[in-house]
Chimera marker file (.cmm) of the C-alpha trace (Angstrom):
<marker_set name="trace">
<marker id="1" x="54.106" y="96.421" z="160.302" r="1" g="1" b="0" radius="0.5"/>
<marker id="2" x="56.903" y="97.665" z="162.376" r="1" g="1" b="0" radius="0.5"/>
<marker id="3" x="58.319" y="94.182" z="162.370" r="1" g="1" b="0" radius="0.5"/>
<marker id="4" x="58.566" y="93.820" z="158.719" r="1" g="1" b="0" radius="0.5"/>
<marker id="5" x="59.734" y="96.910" z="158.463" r="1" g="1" b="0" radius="0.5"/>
<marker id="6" x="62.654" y="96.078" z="159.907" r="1" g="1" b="0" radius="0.5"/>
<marker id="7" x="63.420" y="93.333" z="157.195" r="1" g="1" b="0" radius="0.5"/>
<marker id="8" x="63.116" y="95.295" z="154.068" r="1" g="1" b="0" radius="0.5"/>
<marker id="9" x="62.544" y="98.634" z="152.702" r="1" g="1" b="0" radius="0.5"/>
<marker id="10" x="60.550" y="97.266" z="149.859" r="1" g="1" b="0" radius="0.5"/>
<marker id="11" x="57.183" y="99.342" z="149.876" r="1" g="1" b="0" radius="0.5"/>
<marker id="12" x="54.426" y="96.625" z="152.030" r="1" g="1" b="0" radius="0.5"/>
<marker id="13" x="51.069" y="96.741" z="150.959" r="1" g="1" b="0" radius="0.5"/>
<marker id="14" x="48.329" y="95.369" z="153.328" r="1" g="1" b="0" radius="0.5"/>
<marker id="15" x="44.892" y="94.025" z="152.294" r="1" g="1" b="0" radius="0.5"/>
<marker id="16" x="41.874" y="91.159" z="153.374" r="1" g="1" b="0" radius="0.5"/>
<marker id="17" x="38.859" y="91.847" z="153.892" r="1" g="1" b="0" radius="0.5"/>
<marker id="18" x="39.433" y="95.302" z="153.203" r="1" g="1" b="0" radius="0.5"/>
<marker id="19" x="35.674" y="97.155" z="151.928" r="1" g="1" b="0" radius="0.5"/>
<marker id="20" x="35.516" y="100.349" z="153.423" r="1" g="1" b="0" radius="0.5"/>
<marker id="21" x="36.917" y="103.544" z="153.317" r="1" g="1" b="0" radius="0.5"/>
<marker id="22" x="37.539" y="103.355" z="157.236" r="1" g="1" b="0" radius="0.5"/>
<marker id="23" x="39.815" y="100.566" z="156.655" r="1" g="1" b="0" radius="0.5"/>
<marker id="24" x="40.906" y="101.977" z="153.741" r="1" g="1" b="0" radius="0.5"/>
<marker id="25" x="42.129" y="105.134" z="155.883" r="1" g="1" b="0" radius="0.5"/>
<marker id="26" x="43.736" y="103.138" z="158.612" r="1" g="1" b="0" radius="0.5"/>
<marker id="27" x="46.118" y="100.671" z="156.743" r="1" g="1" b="0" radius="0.5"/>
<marker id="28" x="47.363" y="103.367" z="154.757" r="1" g="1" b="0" radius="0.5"/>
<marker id="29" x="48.776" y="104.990" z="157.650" r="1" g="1" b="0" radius="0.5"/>
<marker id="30" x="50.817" y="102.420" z="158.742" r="1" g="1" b="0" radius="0.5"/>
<marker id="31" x="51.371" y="100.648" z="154.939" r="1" g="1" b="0" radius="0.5"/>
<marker id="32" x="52.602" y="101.876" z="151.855" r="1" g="1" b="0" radius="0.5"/>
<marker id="33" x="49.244" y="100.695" z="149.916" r="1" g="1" b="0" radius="0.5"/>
<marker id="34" x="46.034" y="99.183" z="150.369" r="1" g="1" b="0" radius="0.5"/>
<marker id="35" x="45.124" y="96.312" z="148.409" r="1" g="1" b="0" radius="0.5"/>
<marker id="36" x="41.283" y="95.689" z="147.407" r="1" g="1" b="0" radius="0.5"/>
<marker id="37" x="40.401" y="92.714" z="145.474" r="1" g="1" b="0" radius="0.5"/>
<marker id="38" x="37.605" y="90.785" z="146.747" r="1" g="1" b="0" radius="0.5"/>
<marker id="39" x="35.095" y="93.429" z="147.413" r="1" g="1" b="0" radius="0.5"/>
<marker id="40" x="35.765" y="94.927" z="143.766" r="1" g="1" b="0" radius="0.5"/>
<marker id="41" x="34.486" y="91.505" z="142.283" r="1" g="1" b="0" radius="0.5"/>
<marker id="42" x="32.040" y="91.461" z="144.298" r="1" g="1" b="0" radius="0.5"/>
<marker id="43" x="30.528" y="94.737" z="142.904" r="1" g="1" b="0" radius="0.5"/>
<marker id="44" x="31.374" y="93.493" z="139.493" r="1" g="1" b="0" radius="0.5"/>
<marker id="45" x="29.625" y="90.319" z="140.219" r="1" g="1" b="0" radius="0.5"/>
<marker id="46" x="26.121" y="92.360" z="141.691" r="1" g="1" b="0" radius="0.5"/>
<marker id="47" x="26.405" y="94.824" z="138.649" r="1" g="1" b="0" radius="0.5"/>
<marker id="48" x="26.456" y="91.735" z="136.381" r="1" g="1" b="0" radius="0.5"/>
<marker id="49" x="23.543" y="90.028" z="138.053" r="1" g="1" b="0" radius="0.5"/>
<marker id="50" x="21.780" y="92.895" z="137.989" r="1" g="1" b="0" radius="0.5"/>
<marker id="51" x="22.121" y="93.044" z="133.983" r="1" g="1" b="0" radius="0.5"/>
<marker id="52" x="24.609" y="95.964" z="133.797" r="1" g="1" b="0" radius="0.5"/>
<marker id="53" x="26.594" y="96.312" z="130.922" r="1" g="1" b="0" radius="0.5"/>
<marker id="54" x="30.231" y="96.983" z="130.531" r="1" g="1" b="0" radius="0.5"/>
<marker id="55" x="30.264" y="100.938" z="131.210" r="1" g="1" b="0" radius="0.5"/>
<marker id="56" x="27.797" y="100.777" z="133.994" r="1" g="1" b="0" radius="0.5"/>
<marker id="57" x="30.157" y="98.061" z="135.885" r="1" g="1" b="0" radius="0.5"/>
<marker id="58" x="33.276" y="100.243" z="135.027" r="1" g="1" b="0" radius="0.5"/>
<marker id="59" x="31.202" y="102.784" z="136.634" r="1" g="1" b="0" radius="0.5"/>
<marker id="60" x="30.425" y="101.241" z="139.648" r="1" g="1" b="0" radius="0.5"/>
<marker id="61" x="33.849" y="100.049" z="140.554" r="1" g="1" b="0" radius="0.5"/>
<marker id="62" x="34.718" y="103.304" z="139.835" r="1" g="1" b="0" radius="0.5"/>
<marker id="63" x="32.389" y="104.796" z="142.256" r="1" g="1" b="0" radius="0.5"/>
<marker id="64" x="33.461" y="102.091" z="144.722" r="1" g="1" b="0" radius="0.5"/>
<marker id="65" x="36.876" y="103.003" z="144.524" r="1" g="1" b="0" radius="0.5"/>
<marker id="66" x="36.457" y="106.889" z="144.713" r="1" g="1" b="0" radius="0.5"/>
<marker id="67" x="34.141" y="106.277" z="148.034" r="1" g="1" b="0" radius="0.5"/>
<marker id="68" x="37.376" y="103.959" z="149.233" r="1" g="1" b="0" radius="0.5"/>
<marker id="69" x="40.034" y="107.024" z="148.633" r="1" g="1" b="0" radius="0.5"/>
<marker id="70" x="37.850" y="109.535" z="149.770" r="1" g="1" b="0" radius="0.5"/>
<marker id="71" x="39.690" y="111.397" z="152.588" r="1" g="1" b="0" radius="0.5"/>
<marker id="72" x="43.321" y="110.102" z="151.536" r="1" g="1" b="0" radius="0.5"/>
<marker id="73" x="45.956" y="112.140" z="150.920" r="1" g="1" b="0" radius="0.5"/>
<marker id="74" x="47.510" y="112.263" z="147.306" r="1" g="1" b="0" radius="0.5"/>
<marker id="75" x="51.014" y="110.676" z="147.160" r="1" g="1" b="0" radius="0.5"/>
<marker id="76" x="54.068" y="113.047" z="146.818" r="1" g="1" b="0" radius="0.5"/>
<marker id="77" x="55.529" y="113.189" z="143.255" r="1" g="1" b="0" radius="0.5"/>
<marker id="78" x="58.307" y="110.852" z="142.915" r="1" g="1" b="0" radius="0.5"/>
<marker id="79" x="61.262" y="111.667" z="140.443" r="1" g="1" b="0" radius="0.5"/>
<link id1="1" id2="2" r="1" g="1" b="0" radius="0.2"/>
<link id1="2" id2="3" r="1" g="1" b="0" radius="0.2"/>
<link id1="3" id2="4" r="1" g="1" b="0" radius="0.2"/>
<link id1="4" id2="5" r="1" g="1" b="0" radius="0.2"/>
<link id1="5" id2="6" r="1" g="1" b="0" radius="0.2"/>
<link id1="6" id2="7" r="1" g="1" b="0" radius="0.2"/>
<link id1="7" id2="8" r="1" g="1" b="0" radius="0.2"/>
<link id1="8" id2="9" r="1" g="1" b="0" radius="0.2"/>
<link id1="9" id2="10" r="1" g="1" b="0" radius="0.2"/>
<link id1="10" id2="11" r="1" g="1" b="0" radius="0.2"/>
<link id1="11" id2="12" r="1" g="1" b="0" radius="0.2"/>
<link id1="12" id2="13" r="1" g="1" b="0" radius="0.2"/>
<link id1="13" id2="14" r="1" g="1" b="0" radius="0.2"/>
<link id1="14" id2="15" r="1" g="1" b="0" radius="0.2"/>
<link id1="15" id2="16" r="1" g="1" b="0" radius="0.2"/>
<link id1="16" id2="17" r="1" g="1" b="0" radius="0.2"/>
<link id1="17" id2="18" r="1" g="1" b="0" radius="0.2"/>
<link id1="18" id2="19" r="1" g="1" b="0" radius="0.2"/>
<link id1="19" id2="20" r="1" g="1" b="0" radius="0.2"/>
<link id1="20" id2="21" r="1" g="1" b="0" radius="0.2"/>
<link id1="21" id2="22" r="1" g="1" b="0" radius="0.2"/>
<link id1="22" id2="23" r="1" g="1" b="0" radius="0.2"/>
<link id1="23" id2="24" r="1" g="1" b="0" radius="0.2"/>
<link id1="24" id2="25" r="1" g="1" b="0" radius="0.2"/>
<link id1="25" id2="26" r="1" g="1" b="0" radius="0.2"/>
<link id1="26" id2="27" r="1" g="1" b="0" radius="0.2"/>
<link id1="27" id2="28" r="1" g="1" b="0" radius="0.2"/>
<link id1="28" id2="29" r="1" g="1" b="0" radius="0.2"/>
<link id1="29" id2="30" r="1" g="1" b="0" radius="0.2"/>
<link id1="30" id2="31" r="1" g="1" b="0" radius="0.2"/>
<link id1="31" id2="32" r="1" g="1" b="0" radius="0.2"/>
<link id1="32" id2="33" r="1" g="1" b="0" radius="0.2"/>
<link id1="33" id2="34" r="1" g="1" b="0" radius="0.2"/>
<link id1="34" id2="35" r="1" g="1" b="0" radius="0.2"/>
<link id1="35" id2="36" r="1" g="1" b="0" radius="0.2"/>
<link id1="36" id2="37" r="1" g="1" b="0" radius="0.2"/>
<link id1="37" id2="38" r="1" g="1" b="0" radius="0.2"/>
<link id1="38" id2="39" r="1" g="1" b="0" radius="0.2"/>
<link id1="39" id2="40" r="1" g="1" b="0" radius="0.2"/>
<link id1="40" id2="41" r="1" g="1" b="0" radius="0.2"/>
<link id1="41" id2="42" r="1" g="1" b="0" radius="0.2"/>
<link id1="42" id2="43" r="1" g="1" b="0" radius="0.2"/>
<link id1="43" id2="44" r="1" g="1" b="0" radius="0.2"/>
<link id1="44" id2="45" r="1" g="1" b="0" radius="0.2"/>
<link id1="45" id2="46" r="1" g="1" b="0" radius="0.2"/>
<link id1="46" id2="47" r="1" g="1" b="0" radius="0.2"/>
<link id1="47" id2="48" r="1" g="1" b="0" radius="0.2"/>
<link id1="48" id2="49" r="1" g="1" b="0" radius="0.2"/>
<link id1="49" id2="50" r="1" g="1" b="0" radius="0.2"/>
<link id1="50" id2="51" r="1" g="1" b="0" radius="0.2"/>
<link id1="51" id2="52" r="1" g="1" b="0" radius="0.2"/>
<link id1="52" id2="53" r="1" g="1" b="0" radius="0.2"/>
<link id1="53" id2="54" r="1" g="1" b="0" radius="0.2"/>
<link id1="54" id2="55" r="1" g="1" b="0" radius="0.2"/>
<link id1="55" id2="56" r="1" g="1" b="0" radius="0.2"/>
<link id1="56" id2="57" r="1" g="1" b="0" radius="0.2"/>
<link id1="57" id2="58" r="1" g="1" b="0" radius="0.2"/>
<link id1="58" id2="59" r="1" g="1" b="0" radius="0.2"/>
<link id1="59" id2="60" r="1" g="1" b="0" radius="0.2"/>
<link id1="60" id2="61" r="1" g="1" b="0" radius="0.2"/>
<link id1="61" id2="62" r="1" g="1" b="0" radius="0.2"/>
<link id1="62" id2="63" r="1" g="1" b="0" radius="0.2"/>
<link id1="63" id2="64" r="1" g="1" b="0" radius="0.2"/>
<link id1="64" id2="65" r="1" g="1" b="0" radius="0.2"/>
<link id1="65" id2="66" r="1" g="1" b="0" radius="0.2"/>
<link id1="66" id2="67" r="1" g="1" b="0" radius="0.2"/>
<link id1="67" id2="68" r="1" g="1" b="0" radius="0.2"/>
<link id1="68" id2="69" r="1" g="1" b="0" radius="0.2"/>
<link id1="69" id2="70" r="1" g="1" b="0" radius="0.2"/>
<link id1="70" id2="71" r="1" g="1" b="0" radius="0.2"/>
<link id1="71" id2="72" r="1" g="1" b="0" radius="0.2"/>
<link id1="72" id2="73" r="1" g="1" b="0" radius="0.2"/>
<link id1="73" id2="74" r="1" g="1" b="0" radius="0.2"/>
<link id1="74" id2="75" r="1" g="1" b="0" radius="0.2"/>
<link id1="75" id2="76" r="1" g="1" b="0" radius="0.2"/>
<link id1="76" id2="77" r="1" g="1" b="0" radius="0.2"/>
<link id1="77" id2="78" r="1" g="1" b="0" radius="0.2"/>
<link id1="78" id2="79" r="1" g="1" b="0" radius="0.2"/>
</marker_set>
């Protein structure tokens, strides 16, 4: 991270294989976000096979996500 730093001051956002809030917790101290993609569609794929509808898969991505960010500190207001 400290090497791309040095190349731009765009914000970097880090993410594979990222499905817990451990990880979660540790990239976001060294990047400016976390990116989670595979493990969300993988809950939406269990909820479906599982016969959930709509709201309950909302739900549990939703519940995913809160157990992901649990711990993190909010973001300072910008503006």
């Amino acid at each position: 991270m400290a090497e791309v730093r040095r190349h731009t001051d765009v914000p970097i956002c880090v993410g594979f294989g990222i499905s817990k809030a451990s990880q979660v917790q540790a990239i976001s101290r060294i990047a400016d976000g976390v990116i989670v993609g595979s493990a969300i569609i993988r809950r939406i794929g269990d909820a479906m096979i599982a016969g959930a509808g709509s709201n309950a898969i909302v739900a549990a991505v939703t519940e995913f996500l809160a157990e992901l960010t649990a711990g993190l500190r909010p973001s300072p207001p910008t503006g």
